[in-house]
mmCIF entry with sequence, helices, sheets and N, C-alpha, C, O atoms, coordinates in Angstrom:
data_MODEL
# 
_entry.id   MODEL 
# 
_entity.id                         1 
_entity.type                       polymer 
_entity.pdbx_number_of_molecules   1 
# 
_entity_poly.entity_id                      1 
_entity_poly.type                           'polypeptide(L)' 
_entity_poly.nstd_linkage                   no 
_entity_poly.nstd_monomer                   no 
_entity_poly.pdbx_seq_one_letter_code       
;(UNK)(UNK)(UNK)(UNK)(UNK)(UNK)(UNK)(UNK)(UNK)(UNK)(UNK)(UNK)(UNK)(UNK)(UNK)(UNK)
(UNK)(UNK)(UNK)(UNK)(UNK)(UNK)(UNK)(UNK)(UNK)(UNK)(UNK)(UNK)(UNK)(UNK)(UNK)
;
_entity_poly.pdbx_seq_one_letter_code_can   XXXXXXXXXXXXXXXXXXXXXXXXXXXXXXX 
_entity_poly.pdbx_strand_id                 A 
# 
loop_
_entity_poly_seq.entity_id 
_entity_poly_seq.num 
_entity_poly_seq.mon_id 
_entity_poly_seq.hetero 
1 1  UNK n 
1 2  UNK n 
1 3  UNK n 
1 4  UNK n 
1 5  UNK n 
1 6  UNK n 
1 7  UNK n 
1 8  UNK n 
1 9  UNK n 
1 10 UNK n 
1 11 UNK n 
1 12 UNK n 
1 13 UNK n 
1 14 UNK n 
1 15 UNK n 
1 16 UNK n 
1 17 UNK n 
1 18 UNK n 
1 19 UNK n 
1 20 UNK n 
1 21 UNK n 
1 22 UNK n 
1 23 UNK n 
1 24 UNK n 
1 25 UNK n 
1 26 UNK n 
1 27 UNK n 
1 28 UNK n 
1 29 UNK n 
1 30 UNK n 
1 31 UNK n 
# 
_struct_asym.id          A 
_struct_asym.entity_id   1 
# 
_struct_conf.conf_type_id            HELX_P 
_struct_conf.id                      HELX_P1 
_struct_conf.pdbx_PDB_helix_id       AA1 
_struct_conf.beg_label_comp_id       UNK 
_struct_conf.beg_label_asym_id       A 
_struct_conf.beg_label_seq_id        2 
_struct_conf.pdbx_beg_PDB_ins_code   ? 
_struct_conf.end_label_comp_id       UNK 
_struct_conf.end_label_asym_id       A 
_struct_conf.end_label_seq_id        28 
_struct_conf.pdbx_end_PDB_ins_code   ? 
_struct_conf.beg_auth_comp_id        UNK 
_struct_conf.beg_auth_asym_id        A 
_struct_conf.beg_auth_seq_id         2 
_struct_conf.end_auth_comp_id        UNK 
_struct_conf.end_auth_asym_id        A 
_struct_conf.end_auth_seq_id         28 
_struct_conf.pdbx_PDB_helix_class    1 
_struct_conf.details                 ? 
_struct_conf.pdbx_PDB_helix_length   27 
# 
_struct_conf_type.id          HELX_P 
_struct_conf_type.criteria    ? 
_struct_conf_type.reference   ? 
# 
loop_
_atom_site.group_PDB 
_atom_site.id 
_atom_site.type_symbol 
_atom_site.label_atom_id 
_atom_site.label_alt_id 
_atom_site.label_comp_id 
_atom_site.label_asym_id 
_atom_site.label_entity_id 
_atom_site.label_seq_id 
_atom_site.pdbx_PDB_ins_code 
_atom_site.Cartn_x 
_atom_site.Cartn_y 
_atom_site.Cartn_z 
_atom_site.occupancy 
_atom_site.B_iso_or_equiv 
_atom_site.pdbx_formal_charge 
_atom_site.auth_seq_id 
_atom_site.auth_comp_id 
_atom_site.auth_asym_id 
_atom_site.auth_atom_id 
_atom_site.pdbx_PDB_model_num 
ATOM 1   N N  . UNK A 1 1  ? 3.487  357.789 264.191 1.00 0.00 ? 1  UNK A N  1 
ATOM 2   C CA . UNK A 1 1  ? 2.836  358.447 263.045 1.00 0.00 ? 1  UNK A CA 1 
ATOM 3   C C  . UNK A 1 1  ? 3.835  359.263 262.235 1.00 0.00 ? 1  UNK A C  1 
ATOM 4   O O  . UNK A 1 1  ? 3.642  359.587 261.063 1.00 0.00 ? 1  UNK A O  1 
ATOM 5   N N  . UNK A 1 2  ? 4.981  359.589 262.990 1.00 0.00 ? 2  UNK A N  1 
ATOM 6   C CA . UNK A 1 2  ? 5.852  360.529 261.981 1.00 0.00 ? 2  UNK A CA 1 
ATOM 7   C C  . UNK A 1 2  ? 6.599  359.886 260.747 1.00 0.00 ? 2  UNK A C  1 
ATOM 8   O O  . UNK A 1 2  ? 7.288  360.493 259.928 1.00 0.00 ? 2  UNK A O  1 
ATOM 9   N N  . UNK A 1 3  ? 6.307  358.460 260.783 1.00 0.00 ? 3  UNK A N  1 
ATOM 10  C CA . UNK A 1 3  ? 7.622  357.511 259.724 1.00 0.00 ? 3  UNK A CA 1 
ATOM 11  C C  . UNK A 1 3  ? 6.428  357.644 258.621 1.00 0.00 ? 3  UNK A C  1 
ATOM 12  O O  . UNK A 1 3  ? 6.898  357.699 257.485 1.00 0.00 ? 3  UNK A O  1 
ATOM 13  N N  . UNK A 1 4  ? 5.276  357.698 258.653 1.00 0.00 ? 4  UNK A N  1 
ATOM 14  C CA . UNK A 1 4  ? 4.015  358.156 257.695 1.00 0.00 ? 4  UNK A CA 1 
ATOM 15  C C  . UNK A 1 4  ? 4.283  359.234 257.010 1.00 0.00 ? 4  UNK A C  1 
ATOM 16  O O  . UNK A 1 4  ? 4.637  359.313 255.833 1.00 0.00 ? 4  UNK A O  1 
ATOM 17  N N  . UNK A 1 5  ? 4.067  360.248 257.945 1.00 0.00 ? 5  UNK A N  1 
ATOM 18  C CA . UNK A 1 5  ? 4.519  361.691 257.211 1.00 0.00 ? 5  UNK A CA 1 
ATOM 19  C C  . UNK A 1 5  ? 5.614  361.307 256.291 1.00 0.00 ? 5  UNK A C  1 
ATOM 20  O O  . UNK A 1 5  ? 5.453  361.151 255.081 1.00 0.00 ? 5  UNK A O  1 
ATOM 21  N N  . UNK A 1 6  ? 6.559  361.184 256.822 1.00 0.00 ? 6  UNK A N  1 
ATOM 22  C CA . UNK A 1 6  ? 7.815  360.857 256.086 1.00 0.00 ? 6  UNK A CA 1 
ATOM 23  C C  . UNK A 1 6  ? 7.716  360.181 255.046 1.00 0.00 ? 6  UNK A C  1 
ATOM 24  O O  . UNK A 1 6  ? 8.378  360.527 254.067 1.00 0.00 ? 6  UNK A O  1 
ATOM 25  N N  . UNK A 1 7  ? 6.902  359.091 254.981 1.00 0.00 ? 7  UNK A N  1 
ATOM 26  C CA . UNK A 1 7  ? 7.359  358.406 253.621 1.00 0.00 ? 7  UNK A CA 1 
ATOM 27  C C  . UNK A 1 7  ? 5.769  359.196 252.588 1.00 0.00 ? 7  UNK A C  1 
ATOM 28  O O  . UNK A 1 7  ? 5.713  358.894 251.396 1.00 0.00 ? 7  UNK A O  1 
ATOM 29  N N  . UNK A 1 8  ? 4.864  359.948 253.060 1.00 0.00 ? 8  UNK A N  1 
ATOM 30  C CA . UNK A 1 8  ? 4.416  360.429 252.622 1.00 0.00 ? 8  UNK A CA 1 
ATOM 31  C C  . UNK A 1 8  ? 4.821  361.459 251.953 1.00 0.00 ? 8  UNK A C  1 
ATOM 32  O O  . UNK A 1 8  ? 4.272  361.613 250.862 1.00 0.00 ? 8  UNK A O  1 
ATOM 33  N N  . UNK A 1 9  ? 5.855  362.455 252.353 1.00 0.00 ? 9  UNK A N  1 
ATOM 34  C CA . UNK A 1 9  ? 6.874  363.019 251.762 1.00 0.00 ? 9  UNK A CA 1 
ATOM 35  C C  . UNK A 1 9  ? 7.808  362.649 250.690 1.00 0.00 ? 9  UNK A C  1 
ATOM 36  O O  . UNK A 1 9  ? 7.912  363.289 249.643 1.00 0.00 ? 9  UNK A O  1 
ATOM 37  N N  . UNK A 1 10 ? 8.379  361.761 250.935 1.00 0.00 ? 10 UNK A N  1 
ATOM 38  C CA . UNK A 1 10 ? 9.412  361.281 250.144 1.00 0.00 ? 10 UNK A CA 1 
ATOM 39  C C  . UNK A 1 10 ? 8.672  360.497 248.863 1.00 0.00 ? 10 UNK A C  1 
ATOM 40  O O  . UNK A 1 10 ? 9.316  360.395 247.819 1.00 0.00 ? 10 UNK A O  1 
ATOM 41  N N  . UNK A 1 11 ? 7.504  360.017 248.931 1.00 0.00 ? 11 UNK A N  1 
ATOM 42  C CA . UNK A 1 11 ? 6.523  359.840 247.788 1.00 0.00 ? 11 UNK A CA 1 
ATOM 43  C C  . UNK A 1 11 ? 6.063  360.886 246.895 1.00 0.00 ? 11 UNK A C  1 
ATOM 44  O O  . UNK A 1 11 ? 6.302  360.950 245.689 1.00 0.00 ? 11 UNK A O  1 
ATOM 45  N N  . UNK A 1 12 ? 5.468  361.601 247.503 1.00 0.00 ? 12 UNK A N  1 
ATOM 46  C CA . UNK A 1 12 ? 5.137  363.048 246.898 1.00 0.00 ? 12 UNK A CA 1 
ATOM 47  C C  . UNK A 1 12 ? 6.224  363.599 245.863 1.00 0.00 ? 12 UNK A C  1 
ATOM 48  O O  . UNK A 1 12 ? 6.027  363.786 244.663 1.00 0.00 ? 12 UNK A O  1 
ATOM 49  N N  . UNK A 1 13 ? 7.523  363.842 246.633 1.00 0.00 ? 13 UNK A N  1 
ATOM 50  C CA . UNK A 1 13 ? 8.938  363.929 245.985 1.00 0.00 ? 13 UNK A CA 1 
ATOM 51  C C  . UNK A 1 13 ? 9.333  363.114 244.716 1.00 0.00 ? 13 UNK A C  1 
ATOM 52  O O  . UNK A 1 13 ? 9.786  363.338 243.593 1.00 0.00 ? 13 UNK A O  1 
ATOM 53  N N  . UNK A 1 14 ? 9.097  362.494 245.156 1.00 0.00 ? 14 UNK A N  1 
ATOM 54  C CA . UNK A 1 14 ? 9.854  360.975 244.283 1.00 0.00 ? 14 UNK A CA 1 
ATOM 55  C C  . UNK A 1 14 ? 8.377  361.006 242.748 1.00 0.00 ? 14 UNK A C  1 
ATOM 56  O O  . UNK A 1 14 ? 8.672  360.673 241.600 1.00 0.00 ? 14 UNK A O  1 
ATOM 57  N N  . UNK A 1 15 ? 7.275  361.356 243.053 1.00 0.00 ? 15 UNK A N  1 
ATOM 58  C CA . UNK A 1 15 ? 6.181  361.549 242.335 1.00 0.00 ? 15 UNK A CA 1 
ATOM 59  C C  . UNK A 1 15 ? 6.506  362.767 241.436 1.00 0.00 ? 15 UNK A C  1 
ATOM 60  O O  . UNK A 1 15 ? 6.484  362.489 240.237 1.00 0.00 ? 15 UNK A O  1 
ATOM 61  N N  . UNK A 1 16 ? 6.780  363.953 241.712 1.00 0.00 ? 16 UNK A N  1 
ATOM 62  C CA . UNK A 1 16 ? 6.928  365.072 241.399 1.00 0.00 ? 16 UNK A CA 1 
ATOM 63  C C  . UNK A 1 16 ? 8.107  365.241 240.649 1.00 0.00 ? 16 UNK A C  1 
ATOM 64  O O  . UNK A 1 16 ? 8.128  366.167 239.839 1.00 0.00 ? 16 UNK A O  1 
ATOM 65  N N  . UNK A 1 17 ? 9.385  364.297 240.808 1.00 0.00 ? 17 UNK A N  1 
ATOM 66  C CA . UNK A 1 17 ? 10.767 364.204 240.178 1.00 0.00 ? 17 UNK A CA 1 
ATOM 67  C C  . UNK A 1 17 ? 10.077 363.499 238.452 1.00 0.00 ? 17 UNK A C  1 
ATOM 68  O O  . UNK A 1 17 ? 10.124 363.877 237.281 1.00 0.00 ? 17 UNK A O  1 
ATOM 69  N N  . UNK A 1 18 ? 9.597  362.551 239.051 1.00 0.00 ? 18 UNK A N  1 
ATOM 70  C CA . UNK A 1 18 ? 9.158  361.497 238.247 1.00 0.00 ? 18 UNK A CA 1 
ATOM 71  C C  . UNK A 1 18 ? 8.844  361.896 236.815 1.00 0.00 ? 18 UNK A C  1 
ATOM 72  O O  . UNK A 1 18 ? 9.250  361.424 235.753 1.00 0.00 ? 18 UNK A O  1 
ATOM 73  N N  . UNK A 1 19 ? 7.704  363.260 237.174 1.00 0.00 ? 19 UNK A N  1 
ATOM 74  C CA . UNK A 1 19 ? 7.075  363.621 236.166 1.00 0.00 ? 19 UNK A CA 1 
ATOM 75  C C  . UNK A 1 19 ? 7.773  364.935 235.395 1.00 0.00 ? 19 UNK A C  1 
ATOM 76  O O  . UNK A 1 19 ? 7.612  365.239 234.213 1.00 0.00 ? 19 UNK A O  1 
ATOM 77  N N  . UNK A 1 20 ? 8.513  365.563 236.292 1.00 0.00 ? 20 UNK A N  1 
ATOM 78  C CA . UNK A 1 20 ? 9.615  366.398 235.907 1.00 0.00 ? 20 UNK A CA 1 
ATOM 79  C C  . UNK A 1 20 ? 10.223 365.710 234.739 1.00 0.00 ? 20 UNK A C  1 
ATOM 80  O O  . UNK A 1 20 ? 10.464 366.343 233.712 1.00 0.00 ? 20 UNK A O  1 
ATOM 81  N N  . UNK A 1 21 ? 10.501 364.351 234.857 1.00 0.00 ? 21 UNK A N  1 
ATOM 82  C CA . UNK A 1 21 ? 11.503 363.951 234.339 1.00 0.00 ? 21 UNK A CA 1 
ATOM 83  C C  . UNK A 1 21 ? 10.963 363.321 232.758 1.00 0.00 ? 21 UNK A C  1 
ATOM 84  O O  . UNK A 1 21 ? 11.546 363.190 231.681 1.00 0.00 ? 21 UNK A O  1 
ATOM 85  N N  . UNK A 1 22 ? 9.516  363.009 233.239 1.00 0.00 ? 22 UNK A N  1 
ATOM 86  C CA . UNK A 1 22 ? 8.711  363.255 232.065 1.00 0.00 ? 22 UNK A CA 1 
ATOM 87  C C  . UNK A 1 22 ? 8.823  364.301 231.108 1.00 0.00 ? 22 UNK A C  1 
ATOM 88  O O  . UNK A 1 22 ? 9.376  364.225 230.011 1.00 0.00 ? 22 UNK A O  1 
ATOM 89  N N  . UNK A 1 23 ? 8.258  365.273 231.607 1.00 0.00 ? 23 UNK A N  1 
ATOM 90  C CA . UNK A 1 23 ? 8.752  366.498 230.427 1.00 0.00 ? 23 UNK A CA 1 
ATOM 91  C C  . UNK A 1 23 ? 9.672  367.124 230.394 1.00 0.00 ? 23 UNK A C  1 
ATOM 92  O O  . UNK A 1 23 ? 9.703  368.099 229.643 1.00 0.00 ? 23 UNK A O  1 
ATOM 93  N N  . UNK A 1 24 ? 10.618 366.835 231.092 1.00 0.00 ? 24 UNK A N  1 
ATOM 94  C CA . UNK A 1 24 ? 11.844 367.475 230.754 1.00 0.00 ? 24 UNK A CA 1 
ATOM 95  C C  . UNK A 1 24 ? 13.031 366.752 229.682 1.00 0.00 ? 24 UNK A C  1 
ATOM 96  O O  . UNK A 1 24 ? 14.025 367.258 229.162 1.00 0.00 ? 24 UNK A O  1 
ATOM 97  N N  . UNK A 1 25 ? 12.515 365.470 229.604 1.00 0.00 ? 25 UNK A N  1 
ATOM 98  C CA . UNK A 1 25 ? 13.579 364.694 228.791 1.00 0.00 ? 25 UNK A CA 1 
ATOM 99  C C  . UNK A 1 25 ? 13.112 364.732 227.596 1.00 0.00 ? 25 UNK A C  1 
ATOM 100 O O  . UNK A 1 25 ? 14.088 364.609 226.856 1.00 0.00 ? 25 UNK A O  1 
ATOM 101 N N  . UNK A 1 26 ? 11.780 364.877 226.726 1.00 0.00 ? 26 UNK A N  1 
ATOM 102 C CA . UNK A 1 26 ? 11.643 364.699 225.580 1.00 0.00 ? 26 UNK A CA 1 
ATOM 103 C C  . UNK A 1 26 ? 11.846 366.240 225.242 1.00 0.00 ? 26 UNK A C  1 
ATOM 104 O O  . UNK A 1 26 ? 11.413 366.406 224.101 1.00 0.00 ? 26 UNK A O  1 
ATOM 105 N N  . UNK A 1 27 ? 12.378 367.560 225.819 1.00 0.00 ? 27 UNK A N  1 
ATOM 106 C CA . UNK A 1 27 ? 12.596 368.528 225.893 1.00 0.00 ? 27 UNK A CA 1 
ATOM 107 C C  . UNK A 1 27 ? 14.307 368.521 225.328 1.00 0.00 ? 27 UNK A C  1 
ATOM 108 O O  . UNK A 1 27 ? 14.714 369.284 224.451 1.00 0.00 ? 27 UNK A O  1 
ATOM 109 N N  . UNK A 1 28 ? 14.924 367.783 225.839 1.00 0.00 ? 28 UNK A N  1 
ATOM 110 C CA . UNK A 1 28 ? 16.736 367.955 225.964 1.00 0.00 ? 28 UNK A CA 1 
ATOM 111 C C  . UNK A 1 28 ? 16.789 366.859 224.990 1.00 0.00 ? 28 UNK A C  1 
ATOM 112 O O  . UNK A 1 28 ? 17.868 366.982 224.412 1.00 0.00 ? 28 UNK A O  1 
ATOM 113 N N  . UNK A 1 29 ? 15.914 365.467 224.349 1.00 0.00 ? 29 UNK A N  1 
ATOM 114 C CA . UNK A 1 29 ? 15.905 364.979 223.356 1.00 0.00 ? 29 UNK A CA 1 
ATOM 115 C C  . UNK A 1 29 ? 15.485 365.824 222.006 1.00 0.00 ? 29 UNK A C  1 
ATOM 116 O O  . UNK A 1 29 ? 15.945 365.818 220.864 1.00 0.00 ? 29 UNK A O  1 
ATOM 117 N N  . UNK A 1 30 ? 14.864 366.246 222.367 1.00 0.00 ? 30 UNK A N  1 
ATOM 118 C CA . UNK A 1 30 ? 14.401 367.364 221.077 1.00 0.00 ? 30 UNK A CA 1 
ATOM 119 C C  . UNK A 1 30 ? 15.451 368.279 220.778 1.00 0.00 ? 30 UNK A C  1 
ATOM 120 O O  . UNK A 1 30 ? 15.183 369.158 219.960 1.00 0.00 ? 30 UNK A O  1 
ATOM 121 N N  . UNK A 1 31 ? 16.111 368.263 221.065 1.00 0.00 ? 31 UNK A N  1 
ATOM 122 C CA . UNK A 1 31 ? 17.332 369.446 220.497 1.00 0.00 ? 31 UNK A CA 1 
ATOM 123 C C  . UNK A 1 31 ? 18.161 368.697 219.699 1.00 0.00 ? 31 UNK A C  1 
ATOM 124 O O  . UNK A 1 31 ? 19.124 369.224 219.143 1.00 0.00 ? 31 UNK A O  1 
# 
């Protein structure tokens, strides 16, 4: 059960970068 957690983690992560990266780029394009 722990390789679950894990990639449940690293999803979450990888989810959360994702959308970071969403608003952060039309942010540093806008300048």
């Amino acid at each position: 059960m722990g390789g679950i957690q894990r990639m449940k983690k690293i999803l979450s992560i990888g989810i959360i970068l994702f959308f970071l990266n969403l608003t952060m780029l039309p942010i540093i394009n806008g300048d």
